[in-house]
N, C-alpha and C positions, 0 to 999 in steps of 0.2 A: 585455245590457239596453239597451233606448231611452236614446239621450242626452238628448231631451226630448221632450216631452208633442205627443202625436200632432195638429196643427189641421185635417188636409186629410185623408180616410180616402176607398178604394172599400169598400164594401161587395159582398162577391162574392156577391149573388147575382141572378135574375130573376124570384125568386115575390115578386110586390107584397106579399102579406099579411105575408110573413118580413121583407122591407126594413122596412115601416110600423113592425112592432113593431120589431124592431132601433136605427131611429132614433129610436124614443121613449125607447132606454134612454142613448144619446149625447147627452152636452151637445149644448146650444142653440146655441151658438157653435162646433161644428166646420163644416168645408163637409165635404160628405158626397157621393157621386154612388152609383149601382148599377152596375150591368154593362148594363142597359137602358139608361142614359145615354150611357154610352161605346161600346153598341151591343156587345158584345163577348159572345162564344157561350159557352156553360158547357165543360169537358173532361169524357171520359169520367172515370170514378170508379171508379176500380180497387179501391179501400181494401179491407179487413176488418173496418174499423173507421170509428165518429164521427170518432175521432178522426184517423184516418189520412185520408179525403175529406176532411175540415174540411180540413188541412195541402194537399192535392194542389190544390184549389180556390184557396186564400188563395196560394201560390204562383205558380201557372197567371197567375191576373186581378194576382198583383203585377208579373209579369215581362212581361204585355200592357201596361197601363197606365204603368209606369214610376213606381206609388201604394204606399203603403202598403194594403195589403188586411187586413178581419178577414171572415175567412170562417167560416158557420154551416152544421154537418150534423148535422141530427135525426133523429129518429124515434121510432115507437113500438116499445117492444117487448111481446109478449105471453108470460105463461110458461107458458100453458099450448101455444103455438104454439112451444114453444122458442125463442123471441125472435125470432121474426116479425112483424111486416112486416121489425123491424129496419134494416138498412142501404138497405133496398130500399122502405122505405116509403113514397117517393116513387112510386118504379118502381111499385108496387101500383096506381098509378091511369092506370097506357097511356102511350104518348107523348104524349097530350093533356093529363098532369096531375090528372085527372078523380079528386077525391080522394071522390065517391057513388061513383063504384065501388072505391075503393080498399076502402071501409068496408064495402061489403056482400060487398066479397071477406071481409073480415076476419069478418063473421058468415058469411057460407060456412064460412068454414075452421073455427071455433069450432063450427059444425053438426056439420058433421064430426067432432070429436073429442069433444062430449058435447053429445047433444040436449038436456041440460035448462038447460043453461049458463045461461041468462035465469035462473032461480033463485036463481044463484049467485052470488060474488065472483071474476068474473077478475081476475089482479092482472095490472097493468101497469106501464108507467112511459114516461115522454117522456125521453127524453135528447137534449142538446146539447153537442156539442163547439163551441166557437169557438177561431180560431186566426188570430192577426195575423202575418202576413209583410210585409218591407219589402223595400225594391231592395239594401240591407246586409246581406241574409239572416238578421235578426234573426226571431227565428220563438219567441210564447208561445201557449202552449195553454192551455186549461181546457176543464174537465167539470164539464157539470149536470144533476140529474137533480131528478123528481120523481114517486115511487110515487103508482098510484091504483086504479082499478079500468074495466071495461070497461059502459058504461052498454046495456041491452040492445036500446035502439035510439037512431037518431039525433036527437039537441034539441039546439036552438039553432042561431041565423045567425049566430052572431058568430066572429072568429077565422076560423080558417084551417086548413087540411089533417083530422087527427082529431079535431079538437078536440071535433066534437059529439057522440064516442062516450066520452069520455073522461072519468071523477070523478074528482080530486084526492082522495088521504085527507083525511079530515075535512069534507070536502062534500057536499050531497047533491044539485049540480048540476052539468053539465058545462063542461068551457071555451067551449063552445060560447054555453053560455045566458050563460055570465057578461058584463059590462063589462068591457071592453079593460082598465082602470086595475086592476080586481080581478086579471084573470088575468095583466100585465102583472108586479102586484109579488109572482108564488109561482111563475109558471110554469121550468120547465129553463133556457130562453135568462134568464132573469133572475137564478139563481142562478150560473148560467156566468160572466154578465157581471160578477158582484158581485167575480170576482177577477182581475178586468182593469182595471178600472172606472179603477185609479191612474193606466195611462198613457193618459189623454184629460184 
């Protein structure tokens, strides 16, 4: 366990929209940097797992840096894709990141396995692993999730990567359409964080 409360954090990643939400879930008073700041290049991602890239990444940026690192690895998964995009959810949209085509892959591939799908309820869910490593090799993890459904096309500018394809259960609007503050206090990375949250 942390001997004390983390004040100076990297945050391992380089997608602006993940840092942005990320550091609205971190006190006020940390000093905070990205991998952008320290200019420092992502590692491949071997994982099987959220949770196994979250750890390979918060490792990698803690033993560059010389920082304590909390590293985020999401994704969607879909069940009717047997948990597709999943680990590679990122990858879904090219070396360029390009997350319009990650999504229209994702209605591609939903075409493919039932034309009527827009009818329907695909169930999905976003998950995030986070995981804080130090130069002490102190290493906590957590898992968050949150089930919803797949919206039959893309709404809303807001947020980041699936978000505009994406309904939370009990919503009838995507992350996308929502305000950052709404989707900020239900979404995966904020129930992740809620059991970390002690050491900051």
């Amino acid at each position: 366990m942390l001997k004390k409360k983390i004040i100076k954090l990297l945050v391992g990643t380089s997608n602006k929209g993940k840092f942005k939400e990320i550091r609205g879930l971190l006190p006020k008073n940390l000093e905070v940097f990205s991998t952008l700041d320290l200019k420092i290049k992502s590692p491949a991602e071997y994982g099987k797992s959220f949770k196994e890239n979250s750890l390979i990444k918060a490792r990698y940026f803690s033993k560059k840096s010389k920082m304590i690192c909390l590293s985020d690895d999401s994704g969607l998964e879909i069940d009717i894709l047997k948990g597709d995009p999943g680990i590679y959810s990122a990858r879904w949209g090219g070396k360029e990141g390009n997350f319009v085509k990650a999504m229209n892959k994702v209605f591609k591939e939903l075409d493919k396995k039932d034309k009527n799908w827009k009818t329907k309820k695909v169930k999905a869910r976003f998950i995030c692993a986070l995981t804080i490593y130090g130069p002490d090799q102190i290493t906590i993890n957590s898992i968050g999730k949150i089930e919803g459904h797949i919206s039959n096309s893309m709404k809303g500018k807001n947020g980041f990567g699936y978000d505009p394809v994406f309904i939370p259960i009990g919503k009838k609007i995507t992350f996308g359409e929502m305000k950052a503050v709404q989707k900020y206090k239900m979404d995966h990375r904020f129930k992740a964080f809620q059991k970390i949250k002690k050491f900051f």
